[in-house]
Backbone as CSV, one residue per row, in Angstrom:
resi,resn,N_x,N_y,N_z,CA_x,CA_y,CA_z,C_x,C_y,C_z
1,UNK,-150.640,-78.128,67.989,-149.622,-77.146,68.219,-148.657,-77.176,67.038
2,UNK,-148.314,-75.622,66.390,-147.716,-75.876,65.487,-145.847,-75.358,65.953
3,UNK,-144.908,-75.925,65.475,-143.561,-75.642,65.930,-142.855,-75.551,64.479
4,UNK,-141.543,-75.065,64.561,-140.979,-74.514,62.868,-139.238,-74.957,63.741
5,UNK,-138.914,-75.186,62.202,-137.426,-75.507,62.812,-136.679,-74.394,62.352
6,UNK,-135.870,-73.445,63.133,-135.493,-72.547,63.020,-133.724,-72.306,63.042
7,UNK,-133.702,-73.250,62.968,-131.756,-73.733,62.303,-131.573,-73.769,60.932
8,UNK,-130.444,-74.065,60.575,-130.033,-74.096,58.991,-130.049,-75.464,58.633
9,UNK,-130.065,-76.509,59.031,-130.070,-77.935,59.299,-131.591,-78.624,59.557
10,UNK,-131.673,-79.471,59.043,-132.977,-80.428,59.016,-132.809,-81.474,60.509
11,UNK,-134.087,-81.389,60.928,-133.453,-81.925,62.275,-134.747,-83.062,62.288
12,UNK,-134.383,-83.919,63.237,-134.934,-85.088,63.705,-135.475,-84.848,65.421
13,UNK,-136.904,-84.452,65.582,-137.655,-83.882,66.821,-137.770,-85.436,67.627
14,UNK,-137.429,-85.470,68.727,-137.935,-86.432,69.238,-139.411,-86.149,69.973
15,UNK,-140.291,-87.681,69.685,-141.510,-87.243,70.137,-141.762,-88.602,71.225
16,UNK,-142.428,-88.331,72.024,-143.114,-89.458,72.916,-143.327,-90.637,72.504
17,UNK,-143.225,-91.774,72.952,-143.567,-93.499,72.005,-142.118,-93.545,71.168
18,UNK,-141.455,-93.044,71.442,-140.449,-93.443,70.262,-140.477,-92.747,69.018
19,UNK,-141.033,-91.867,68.927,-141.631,-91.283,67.502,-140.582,-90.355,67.025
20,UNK,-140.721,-90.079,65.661,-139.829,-88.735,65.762,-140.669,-87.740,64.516
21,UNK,-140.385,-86.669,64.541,-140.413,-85.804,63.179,-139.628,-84.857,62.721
22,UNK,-139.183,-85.343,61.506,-138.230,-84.700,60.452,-138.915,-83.609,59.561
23,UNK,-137.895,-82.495,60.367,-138.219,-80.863,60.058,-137.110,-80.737,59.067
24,UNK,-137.451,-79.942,58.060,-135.948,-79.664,56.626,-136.334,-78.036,57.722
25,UNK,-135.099,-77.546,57.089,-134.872,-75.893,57.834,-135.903,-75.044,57.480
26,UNK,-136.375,-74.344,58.141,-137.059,-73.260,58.216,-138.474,-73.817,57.727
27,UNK,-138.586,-75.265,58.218,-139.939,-76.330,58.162,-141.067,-76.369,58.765
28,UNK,-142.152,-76.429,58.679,-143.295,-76.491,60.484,-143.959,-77.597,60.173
29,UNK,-144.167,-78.005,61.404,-145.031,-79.079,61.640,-145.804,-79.023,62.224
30,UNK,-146.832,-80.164,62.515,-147.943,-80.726,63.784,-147.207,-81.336,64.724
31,UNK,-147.404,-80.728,66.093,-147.432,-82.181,67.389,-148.289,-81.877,68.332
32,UNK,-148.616,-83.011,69.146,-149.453,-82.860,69.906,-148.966,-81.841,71.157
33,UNK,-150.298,-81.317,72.065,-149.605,-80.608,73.714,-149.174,-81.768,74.236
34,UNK,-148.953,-83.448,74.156,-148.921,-84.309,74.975,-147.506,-83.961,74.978
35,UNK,-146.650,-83.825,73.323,-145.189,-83.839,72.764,-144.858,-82.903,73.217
36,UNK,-145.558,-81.966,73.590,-145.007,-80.584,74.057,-144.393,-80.840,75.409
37,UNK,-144.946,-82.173,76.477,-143.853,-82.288,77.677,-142.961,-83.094,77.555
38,UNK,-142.780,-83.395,76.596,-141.832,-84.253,76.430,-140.444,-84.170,76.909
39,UNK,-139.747,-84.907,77.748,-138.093,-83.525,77.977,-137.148,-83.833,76.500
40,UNK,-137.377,-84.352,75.627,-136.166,-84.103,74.678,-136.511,-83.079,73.642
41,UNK,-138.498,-83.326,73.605,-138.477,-82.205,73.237,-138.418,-80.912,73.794
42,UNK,-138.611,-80.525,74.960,-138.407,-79.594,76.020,-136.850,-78.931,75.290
43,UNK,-136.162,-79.765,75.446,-134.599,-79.039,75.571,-134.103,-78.589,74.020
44,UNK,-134.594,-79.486,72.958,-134.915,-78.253,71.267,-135.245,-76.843,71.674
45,UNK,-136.492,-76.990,72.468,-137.038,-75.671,72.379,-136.234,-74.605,73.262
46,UNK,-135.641,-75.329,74.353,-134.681,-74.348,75.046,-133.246,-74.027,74.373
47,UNK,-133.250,-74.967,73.951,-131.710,-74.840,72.564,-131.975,-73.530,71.679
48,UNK,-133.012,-73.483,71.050,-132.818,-72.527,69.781,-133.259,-73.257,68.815
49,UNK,-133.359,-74.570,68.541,-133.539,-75.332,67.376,-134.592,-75.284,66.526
50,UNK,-136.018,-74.954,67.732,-137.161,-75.069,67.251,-137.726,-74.448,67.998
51,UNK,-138.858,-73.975,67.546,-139.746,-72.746,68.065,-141.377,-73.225,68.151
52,UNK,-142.358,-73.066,68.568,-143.470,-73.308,69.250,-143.966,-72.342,68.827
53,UNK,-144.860,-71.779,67.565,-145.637,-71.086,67.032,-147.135,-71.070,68.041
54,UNK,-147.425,-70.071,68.346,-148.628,-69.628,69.349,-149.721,-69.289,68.383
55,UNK,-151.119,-69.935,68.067,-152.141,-69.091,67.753,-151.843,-69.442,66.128
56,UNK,-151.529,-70.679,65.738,-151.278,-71.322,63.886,-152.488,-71.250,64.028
57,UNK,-153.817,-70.804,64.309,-155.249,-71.592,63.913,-155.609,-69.909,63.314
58,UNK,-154.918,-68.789,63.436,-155.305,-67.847,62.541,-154.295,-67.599,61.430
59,UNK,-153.180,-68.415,61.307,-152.487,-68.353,59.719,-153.210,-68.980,58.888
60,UNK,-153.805,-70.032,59.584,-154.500,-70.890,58.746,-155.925,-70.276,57.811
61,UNK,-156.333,-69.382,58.738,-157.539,-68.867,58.314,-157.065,-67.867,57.450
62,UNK,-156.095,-67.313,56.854,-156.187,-66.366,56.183,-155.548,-66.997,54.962
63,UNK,-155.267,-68.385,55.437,-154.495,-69.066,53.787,-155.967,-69.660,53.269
64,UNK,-156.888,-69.998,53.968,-157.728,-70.723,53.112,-158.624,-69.095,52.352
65,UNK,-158.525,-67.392,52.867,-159.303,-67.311,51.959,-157.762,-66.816,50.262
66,UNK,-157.165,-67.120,50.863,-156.123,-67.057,49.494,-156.545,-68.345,48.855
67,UNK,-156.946,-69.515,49.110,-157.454,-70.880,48.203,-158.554,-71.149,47.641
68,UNK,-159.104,-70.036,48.057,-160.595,-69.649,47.499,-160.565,-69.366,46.229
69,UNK,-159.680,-68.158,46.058,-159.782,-67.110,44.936,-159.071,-67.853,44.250
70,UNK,-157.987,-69.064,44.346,-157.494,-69.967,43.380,-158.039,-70.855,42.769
71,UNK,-159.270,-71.417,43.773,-160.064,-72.226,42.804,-161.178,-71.714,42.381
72,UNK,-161.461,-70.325,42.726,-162.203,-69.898,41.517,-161.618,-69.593,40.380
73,UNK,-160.706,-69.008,40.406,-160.468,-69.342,38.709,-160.010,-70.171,37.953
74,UNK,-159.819,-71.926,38.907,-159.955,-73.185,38.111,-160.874,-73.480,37.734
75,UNK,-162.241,-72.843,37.755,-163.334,-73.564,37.450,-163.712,-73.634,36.709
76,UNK,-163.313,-72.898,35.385,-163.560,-73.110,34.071,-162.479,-74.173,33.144
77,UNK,-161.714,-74.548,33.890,-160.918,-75.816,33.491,-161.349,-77.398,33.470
78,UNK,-161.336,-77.812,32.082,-161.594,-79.246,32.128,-160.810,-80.191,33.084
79,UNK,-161.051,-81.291,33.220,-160.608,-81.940,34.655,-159.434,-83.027,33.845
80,UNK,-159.219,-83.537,35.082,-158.076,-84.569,35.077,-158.259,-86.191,34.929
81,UNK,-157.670,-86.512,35.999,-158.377,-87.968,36.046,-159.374,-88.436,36.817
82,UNK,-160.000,-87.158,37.494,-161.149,-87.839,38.462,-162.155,-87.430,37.174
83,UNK,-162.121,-86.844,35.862,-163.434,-86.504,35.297,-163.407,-87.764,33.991
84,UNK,-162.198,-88.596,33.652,-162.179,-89.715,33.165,-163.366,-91.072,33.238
85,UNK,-164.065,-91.642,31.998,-164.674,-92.162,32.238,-164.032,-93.625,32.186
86,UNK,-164.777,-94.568,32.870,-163.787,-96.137,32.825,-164.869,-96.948,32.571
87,UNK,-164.678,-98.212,32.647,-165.211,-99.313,32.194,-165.699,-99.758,30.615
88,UNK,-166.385,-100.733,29.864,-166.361,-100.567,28.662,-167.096,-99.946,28.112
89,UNK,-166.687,-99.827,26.978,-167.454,-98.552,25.961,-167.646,-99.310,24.410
């Protein structure tokens, strides 16, 4: 489940186990449906603070074909450090 912090302020989500996650403003994250009953997180979402994005599994799909067309036209670029050779020479 994806949620966005929708204040001007970076906030600290409380999550189940003690956990927390730190949203900067206008931030999104991952949490689980378990975090979703959570009551402290319950009462963010009734506040205004943070919002519960419905259906992130089709933003997602339309960013990966925008990452497509980006690494096609890296592909004529020499590489970095994974194309580095090591040991002796």
């Amino acid at each position: 489940m994806e949620i966005k912090n929708i204040s001007k302020k970076p906030l600290k989500v409380p999550l189940p186990g003690g956990k927390s996650l730190f949203l900067g403003p206008n931030a999104k994250g991952q949490v689980s449906d378990k975090s979703a009953e959570h009551p402290p997180f319950q009462e963010m979402v009734e506040s205004g603070e943070i919002e519960v994005i419905v259906g992130g599994r089709a933003k997602t799909t339309g960013s990966l074909s925008d990452s497509k067309g980006i690494s096609g036209s890296n592909t004529g670029k020499s590489g970095g450090a994974a194309m580095r050779k090591s040991g002796d020479r």
